[in-house]
C-alpha positions in Angstrom: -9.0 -52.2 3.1 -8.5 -49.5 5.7 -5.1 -49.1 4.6 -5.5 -48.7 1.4 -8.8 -45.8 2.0 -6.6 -44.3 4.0 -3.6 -44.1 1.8 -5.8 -42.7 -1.4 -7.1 -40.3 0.8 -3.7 -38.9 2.0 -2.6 -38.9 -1.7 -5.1 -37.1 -2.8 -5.1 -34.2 0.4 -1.5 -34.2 -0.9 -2.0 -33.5 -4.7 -4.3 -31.0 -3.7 -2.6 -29.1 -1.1 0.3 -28.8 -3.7 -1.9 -27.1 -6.6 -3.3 -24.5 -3.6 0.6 -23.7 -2.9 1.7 -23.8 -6.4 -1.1 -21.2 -7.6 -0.9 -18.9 -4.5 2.4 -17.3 -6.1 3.1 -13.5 -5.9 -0.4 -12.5 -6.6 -1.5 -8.8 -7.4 0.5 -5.9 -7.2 0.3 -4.1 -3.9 -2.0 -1.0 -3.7 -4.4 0.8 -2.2 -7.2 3.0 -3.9 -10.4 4.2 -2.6 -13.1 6.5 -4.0 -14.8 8.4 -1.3 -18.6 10.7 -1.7 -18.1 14.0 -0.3 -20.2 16.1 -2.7 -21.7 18.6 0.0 -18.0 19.3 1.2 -16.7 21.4 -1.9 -13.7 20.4 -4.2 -11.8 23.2 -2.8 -11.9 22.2 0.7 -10.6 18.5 -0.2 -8.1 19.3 -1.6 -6.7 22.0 1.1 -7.3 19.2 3.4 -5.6 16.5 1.6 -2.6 19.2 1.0 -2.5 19.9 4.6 -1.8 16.0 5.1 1.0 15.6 2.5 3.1 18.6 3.4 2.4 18.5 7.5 1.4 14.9 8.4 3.1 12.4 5.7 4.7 10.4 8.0 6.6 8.1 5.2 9.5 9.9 5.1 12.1 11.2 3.4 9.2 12.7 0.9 10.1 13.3 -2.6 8.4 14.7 -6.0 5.3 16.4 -4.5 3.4 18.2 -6.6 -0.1 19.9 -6.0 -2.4 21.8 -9.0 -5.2 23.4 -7.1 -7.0 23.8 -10.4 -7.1 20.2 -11.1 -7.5 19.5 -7.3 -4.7 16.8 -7.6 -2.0 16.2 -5.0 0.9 13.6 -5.5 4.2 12.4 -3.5 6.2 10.1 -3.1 7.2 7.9 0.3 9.6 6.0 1.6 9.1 2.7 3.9 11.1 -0.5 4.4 11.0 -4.3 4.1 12.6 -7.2 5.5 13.6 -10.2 3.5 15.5 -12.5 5.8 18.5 -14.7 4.9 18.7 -18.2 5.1 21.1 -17.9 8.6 17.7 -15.4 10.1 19.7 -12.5 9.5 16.6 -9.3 8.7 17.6 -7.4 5.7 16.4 -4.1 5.3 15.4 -2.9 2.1 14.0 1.0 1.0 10.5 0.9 -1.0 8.8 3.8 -2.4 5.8 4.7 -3.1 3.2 7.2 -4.8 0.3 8.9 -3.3 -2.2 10.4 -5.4 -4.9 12.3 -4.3 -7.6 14.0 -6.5 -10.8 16.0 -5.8 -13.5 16.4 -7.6 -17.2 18.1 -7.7 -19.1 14.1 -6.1 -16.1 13.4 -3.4 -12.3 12.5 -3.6 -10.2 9.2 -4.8 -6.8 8.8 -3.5 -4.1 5.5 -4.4 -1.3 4.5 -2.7 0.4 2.4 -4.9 3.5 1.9 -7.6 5.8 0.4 -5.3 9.6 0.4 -6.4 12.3 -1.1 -4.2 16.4 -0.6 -4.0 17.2 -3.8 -4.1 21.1 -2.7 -3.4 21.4 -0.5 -0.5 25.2 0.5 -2.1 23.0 1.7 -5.5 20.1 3.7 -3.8 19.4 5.7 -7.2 18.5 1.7 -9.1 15.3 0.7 -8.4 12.6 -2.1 -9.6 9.2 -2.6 -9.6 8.0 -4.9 -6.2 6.2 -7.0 -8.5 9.3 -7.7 -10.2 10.9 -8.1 -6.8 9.0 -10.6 -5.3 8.9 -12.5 -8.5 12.6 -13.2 -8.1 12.4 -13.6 -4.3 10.2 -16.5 -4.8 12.6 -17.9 -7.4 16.0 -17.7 -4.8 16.8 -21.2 -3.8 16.1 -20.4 0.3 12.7 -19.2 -0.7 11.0 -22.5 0.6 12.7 -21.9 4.4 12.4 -17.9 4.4 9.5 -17.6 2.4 10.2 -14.1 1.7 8.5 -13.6 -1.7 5.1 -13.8 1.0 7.1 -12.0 3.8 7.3 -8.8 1.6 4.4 -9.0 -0.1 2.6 -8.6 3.6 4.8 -5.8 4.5 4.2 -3.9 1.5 0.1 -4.7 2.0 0.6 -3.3 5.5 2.2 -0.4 4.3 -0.2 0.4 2.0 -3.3 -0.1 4.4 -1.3 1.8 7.2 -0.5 4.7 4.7 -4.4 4.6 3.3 -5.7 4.5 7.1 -3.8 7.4 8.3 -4.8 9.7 4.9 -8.7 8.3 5.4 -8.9 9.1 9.1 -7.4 12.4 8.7 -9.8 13.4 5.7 -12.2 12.0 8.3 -11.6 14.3 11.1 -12.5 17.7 9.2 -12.3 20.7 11.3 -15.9 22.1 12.2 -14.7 25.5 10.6 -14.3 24.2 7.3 -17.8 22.5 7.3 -20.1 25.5 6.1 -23.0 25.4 8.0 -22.1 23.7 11.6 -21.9 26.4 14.0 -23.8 29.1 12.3 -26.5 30.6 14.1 -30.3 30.6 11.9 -31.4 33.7 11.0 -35.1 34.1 11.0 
């Protein structure tokens, strides 16, 4: 009787394990967007700020298509990171991902994404490029998949990309200079 318990209890942990792998697939796409209150700070002043950050500390280089409108208090660029999808032999292959960041002010605070992720999925063809999504889908369809597990491996970098990239913009919006906040260090007048 013990036998059999056991057995119908390891068939079922079985059947069940299997449908939690087989719906974990790809999952979203990878991105990053945040909607941040900063009314008292002044559109003008975010958008300087967040400026400042794409043209002097941007760190996902090379930097391409940036474009800033003051008057719409939008700022947009586009990075550059990397992944690494294995083979089956354990040989790390690189691959170039881009990405957008868009930043936009307005009169209650700031939003900003980091998102749209492309990558060159032939390092000789660096002007072709697909959507990671798309990516990742056929990653998980590649025969070694099961041993590498790369459709997951990317899909972490490209989450860790986008958190690191998001982190670094948040903390620097975070760190305003006291000169550009209006009323610390102003002596009252009586």
């Amino acid at each position: 009787m013990k036998k059999v318990l056991f057995g119908l209890l390891l068939a079922g942990l079985m059947s069940t394990t299997q449908a939690a792998v087989a719906q974990s697939g790809s999952g979203p796409a990878v991105s990053y967007t945040e909607t941040v209150l900063a009314a008292e700070i002044g559109k003008e002043i975010l958008f300087r700020r967040a400026l400042d950050w794409t043209e002097n500390h941007f760190s996902y280089g090379p930097k391409t298509g940036a474009k800033s409108d003051a008057a719409a208090g939008t700022v947009r660029v586009t990075g550059t990171g990397k992944v690494t999808p294995v083979a089956t032999n354990g040989k790390e292959l690189t691959r170039v991902i881009r990405f957008d960041f868009v930043f936009r002010a307005t009169d209650k605070g700031y939003d900003y994404s980091v998102g749209s992720f492309r990558v060159i999925p032939d390092p000789q063809k660096p002007e072709e490029t697909m959507m990671l999504s798309d990516y990742i889908a056929q990653l998980a369809t590649e025969k070694g998949n099961g041993k590498t597990f790369n459709d997951r491996r990317v899909t972490a970098q490209a989450n860790a990309l986008a958190s690191e990239a998001a982190m670094s913009f948040r903390s620097f919006m975070n760190t305003m200079p006291a000169a550009e906040e209006n009323t610390v260090g102003i002596p009252a007048t009586e």
